[in-house]
C-alpha positions in Angstrom: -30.1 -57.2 -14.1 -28.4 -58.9 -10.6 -25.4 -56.9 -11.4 -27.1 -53.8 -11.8 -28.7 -54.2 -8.5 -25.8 -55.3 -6.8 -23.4 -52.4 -7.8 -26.2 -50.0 -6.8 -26.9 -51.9 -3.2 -23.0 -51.5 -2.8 -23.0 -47.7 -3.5 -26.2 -47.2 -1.3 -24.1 -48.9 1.3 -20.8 -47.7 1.2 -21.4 -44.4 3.0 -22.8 -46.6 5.7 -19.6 -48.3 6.1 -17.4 -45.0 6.0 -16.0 -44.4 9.3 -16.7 -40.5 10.1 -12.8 -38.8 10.9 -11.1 -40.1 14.0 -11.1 -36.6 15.3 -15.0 -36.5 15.4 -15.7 -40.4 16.7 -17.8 -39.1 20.1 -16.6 -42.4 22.4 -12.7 -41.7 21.5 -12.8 -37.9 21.7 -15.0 -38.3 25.0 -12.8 -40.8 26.8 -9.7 -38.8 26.1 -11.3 -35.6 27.3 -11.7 -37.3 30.6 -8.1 -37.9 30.7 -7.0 -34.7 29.8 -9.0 -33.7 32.9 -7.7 -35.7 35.0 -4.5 -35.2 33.7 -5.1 -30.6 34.7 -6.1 -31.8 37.5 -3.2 -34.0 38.7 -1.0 -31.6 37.0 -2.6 -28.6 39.6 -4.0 -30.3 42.7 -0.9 -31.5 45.4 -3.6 -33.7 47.4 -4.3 -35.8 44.1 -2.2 -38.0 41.8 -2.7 -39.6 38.6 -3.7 -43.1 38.5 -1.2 -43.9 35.7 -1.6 -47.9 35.0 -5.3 -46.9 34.9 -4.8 -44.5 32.5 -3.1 -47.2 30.4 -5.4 -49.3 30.6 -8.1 -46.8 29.7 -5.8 -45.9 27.0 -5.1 -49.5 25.5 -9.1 -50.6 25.5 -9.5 -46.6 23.6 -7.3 -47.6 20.8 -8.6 -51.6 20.9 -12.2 -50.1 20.4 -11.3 -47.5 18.0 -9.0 -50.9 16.0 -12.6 -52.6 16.0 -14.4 -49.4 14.7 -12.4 -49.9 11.7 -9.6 -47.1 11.9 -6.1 -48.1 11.1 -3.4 -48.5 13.9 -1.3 -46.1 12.1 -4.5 -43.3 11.8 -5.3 -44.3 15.9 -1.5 -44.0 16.6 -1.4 -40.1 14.5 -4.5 -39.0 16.1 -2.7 -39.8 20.0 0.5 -38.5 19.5 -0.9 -35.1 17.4 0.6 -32.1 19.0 -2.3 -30.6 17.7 -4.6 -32.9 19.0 -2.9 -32.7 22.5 -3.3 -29.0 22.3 -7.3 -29.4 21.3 -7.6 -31.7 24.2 -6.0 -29.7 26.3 -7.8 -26.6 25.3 -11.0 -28.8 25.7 -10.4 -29.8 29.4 -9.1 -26.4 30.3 -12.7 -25.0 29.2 -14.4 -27.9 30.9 -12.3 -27.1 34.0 -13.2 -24.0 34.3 -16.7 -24.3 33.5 -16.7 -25.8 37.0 -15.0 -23.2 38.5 -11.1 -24.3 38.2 -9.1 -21.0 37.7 -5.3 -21.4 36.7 -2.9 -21.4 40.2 -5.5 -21.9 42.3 -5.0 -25.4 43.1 -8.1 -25.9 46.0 -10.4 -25.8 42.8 -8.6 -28.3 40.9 -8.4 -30.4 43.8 -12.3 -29.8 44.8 -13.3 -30.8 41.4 -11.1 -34.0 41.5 -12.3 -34.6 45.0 -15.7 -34.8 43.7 -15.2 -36.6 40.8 -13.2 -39.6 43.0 -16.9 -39.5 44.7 -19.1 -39.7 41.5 -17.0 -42.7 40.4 -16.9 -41.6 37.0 -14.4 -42.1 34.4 -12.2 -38.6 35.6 -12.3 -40.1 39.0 -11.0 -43.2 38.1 -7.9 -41.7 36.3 -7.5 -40.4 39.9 -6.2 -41.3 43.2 -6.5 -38.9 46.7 -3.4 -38.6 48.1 -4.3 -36.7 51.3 
């Protein structure tokens, strides 16, 4: 009987232990949002640059917590380098952007948002330094 019970406790608890797709995980795909922002923003504001060994830094704990989630390096190493998954970001901090009023070649907006972002302290005004 043990080993009836044990081989139905382990298929009661696999789905548990599956990770859910890189591509979904909400810390990962949240924390590189933020540097996709800061990243449009840097990109379209001349007052504010890019803080870039931040963005490292950010960007080696991102793949050291998504190693102790349980995703392989080679599935964390895809997923950052996907064109496609650059483009989705991308597309996903354009939206963002403008959400807040960024319109394309008009840097002020860019640079307001970043300028207020620095203030809040959070994670897209980290990525960020004000240059003027």
């Amino acid at each position: 009987m043990k080993p009836i019970l044990i081989a139905a406790f382990a298929l009661i608890a696999a789905p548990a232990l599956a990770l859910e797709p890189i591509a979904k995980e909400k810390h990962i795909n949240d924390t590189l949002l933020m540097g996709f922002i800061a990243d449009a923003i840097d990109d379209n504001c001349d007052t504010i640059s890019a803080r870039k060994l931040r963005a490292l830094s950010e960007l080696l704990a991102l793949r050291d917590y998504a190693l102790k989630k349980g995703y392989a390096r080679d599935e964390v190493k895809a997923f950052v380098t996907s064109p496609i998954e650059k483009a989705r970001g991308k597309a996903l901090a354009a939206a963002w952007l403008k959400g807040k009023g960024a319109v394309p070649g008009q840097g002020a907006a860019y640079c307001g948002i970043g300028q207020e972002e620095i203030a809040k302290g959070s994670l897209i005004g980290q990525l960020l330094r004000s240059d003027g």
